[in-house]
C-alpha positions in Angstrom: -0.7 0.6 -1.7 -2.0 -0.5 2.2 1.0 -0.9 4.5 -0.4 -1.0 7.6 -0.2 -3.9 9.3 -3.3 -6.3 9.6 -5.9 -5.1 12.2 -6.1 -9.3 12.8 -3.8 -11.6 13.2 -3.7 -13.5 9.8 -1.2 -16.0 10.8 -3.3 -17.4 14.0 -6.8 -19.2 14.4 -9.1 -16.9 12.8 -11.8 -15.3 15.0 -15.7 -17.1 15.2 -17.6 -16.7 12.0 -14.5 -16.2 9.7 -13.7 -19.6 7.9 -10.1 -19.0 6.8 -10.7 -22.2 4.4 -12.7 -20.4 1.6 -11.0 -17.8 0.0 -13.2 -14.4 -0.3 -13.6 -11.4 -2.5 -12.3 -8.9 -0.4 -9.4 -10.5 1.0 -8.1 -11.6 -2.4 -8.9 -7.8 -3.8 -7.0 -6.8 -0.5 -3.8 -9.4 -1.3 -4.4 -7.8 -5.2 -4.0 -4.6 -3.9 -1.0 -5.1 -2.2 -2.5 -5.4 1.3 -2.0 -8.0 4.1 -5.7 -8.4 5.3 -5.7 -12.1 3.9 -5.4 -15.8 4.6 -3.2 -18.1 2.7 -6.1 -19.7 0.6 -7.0 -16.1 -0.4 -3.4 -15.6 -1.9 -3.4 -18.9 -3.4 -6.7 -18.6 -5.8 -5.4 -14.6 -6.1 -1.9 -15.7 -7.5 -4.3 -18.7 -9.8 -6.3 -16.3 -11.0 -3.4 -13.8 -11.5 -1.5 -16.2 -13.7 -4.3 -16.7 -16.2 -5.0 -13.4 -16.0 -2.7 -10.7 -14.9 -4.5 -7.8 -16.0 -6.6 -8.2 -12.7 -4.2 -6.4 -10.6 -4.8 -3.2 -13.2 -8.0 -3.8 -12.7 -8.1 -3.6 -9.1 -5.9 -0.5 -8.8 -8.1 1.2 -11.7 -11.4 0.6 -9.6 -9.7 2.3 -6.6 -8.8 5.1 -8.9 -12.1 5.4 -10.4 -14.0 5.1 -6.6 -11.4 8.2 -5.8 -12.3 10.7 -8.9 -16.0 10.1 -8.5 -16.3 10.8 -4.7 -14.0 13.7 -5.5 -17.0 14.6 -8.2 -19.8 13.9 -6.2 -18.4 15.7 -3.0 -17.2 18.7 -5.2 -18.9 19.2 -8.1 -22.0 17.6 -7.4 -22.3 18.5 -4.3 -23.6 15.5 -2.3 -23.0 15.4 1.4 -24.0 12.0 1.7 -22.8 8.3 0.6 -24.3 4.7 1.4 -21.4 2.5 -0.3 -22.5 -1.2 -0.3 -20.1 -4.0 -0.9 -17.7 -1.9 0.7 -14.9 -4.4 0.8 -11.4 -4.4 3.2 -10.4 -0.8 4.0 -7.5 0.6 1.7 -6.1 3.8 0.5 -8.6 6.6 -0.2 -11.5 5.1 0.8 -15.4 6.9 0.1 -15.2 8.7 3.8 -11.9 9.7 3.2 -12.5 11.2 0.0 -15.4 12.8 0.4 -14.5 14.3 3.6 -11.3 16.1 2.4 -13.6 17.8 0.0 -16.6 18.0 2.5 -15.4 17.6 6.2 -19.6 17.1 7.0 -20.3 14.5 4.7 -22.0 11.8 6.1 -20.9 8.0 5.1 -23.0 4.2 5.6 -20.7 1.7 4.7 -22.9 -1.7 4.3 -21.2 -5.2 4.0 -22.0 -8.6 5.3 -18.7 -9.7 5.7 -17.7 -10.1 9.5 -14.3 -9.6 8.9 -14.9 -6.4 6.5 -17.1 -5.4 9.6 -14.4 -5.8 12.5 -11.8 -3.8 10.2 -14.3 -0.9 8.8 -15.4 -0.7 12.7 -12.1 -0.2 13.5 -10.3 1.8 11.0 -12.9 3.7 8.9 -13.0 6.6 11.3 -14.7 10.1 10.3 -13.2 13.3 10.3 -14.5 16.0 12.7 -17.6 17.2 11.6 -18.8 14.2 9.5 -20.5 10.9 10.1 -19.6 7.0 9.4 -21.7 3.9 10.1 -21.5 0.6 9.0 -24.3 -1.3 8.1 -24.5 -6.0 8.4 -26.4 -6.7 5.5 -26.7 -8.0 1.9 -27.1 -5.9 -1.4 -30.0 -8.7 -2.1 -31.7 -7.3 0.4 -32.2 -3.9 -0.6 -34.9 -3.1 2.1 -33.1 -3.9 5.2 -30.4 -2.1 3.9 -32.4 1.3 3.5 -34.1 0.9 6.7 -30.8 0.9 8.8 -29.6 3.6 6.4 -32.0 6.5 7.3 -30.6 6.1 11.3 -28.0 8.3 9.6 -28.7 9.2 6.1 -31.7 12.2 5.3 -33.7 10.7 2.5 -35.7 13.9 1.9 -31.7 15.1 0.3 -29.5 13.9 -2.4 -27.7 10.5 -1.5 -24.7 9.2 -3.8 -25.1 5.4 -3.9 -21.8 3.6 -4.5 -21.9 -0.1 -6.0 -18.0 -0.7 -6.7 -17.3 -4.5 -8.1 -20.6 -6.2 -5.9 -23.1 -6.1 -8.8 -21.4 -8.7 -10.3 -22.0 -11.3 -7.4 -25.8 -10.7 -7.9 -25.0 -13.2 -11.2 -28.7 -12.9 -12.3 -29.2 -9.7 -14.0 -32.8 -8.9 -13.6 -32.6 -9.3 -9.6 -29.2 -7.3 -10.1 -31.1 -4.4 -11.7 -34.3 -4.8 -9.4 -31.8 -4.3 -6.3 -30.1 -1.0 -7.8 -34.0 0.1 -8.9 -35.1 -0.7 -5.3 -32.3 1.2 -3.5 -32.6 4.0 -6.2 -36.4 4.4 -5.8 -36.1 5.4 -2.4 -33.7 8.1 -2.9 -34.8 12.0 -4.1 -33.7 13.7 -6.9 -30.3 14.8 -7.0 -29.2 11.5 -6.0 -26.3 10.0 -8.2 -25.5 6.1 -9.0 -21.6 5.0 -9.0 -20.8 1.9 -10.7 -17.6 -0.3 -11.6 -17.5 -4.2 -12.0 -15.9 -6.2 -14.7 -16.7 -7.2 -18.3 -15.5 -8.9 -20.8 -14.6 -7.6 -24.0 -10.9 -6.2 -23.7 -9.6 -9.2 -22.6 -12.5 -11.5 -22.2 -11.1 -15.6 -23.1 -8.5 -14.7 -20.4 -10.9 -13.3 -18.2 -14.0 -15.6 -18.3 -11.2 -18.3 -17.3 -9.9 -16.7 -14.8 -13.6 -16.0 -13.4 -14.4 -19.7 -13.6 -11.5 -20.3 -11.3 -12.7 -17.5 -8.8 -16.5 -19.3 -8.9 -14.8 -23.0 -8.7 -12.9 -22.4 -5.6 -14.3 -19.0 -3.8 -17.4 -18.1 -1.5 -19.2 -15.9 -3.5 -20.1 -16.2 -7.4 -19.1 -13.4 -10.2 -20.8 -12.7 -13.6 -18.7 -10.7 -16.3 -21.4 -8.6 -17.9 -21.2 -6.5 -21.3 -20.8 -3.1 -21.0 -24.1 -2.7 -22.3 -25.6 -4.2 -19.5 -23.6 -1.9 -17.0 -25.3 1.0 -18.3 -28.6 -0.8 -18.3 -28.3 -0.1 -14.6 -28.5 3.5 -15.3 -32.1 3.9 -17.1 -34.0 6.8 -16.3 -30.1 8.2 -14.8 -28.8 11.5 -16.7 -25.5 10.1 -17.5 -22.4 12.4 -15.9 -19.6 12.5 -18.7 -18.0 10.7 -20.7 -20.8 7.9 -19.6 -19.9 4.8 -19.9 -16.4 3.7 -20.1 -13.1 1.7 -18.7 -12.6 2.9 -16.0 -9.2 4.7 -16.6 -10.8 6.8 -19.1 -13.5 8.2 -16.4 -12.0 11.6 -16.2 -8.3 10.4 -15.7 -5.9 12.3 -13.9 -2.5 13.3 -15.8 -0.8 10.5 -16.5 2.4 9.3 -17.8 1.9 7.7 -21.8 1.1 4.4 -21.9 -0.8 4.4 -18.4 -4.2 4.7 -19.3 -5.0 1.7 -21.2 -8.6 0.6 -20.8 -9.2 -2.5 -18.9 -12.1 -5.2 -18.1 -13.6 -3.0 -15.5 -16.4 -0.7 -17.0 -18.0 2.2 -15.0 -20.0 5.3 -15.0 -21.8 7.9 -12.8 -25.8 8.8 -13.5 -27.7 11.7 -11.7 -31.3 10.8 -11.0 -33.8 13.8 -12.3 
């Protein structure tokens, strides 16, 4: 869990362009994940939603596991030297630099949000290891252009790219724009490039969980669609699935654990290679 202490002060005035009145994503997955990076209305639709739905700090910690074991893949077995993660969210533990560069110190890493406050802390914390590369990217997955252009100031199109889409699809609540964007950004990258995808769905637990979600729409900035499982790997036509395909994501290539620990969850995910 983060323990460092907040990059901004949290308890002051909050710095221009940051409206400390409308709870966000990423600060309430921060405060889910045990991390101070939030305001108070951010803790207060987290512990809402939390109550009608508790599974959601599984959830969380299961998409940070699942974002760790497939950098680890992509860096090591799949051998890609280079990541554009968009919705990258609040830094935490192991994030996609941090991975991939203990398995490939030159890996190269855009981070792309278009949160200022995601921006200030990524600037500030998100530091590459020697030998590697980290940017950071102001723009919105809806604008998958923009984003590719600013990309290739760091990122070599003409080799493999991973593209990393952890919990952000599901903001894009109509699902035909949501798969143009992820057909967009993947048509401009080469062969060899692989797609990495987690966001939630609703069939585990889904009453609790499409409550819980109406909460999170009623009160927060930014809108989120459960989608079926189905329609996850939708977003990977025309991918070559990497095993086991499409799953919960503790049961993407889990790491030991003790019994009891791997139950799936309402987070569904998989990693396709593109031919």
């Amino acid at each position: 869990m983060p323990d460092a202490s907040p990059l901004l002060p949290f308890d002051q005035e909050p710095p221009r362009g940051i409206d400390s009145g409308v709870a966000h994503s990423a600060r309430i997955w921060n405060y889910w994940l045990g991390g101070k990076d939030n305001y108070a209305v951010d803790r207060e639709i987290g512990d809402q939603f939390r109550a009608i739905f508790p599974d959601i700090v599984d959830i969380a910690r299961s998409s940070r596991g699942f974002l760790a074991r497939a950098v680890r893949y992509l860096a090591g077995e799949a051998g890609i030297r280079q990541f554009l993660d968009i919705g990258t969210g609040l830094p935490s533990v192991d994030n996609t630099h941090e991975v991939a560069q203990r398995v490939a110190p030159d890996s190269r890493v855009v981070y792309v949000d278009n949160d200022p406050l995601v921006l200030a802390h990524a600037r500030a914390l998100l530091v590459s290891a020697p030998g590697g590369v980290t940017e950071y990217i102001d723009s919105d997955l809806r604008d998958p252009e923009r984003i590719l252009k600013a990309a290739r100031a760091t990122l070599d199109f003409s080799q493999p790219v991973a593209l990393v889409l952890m919990n952000v699809l599901g903001h894009v609540t109509d699902t035909d724009e949501a798969r143009s964007v992820v057909r967009r950004l993947l048509d401009a990258l080469p062969s060899g490039s692989h797609l990495a995808v987690a966001d939630g769905v609703n069939v585990i637990r889904g009453r609790e969980f499409e409550e819980a979600i109406a909460v999170w729409n009623r009160e927060g900035s930014t809108p989120y669609l459960l989608r079926a499982p189905e329609e996850i790997a939708r977003f990977f036509d025309g991918l070559e699935l990497v095993e086991p395909g499409v799953v919960s994501c503790p049961h993407w290539r889990p790491q030991p654990v003790v019994l009891g620990d791997n139950r799936e969850v309402d987070e569904f995910c998989a990693v396709g290679r593109k031919p």
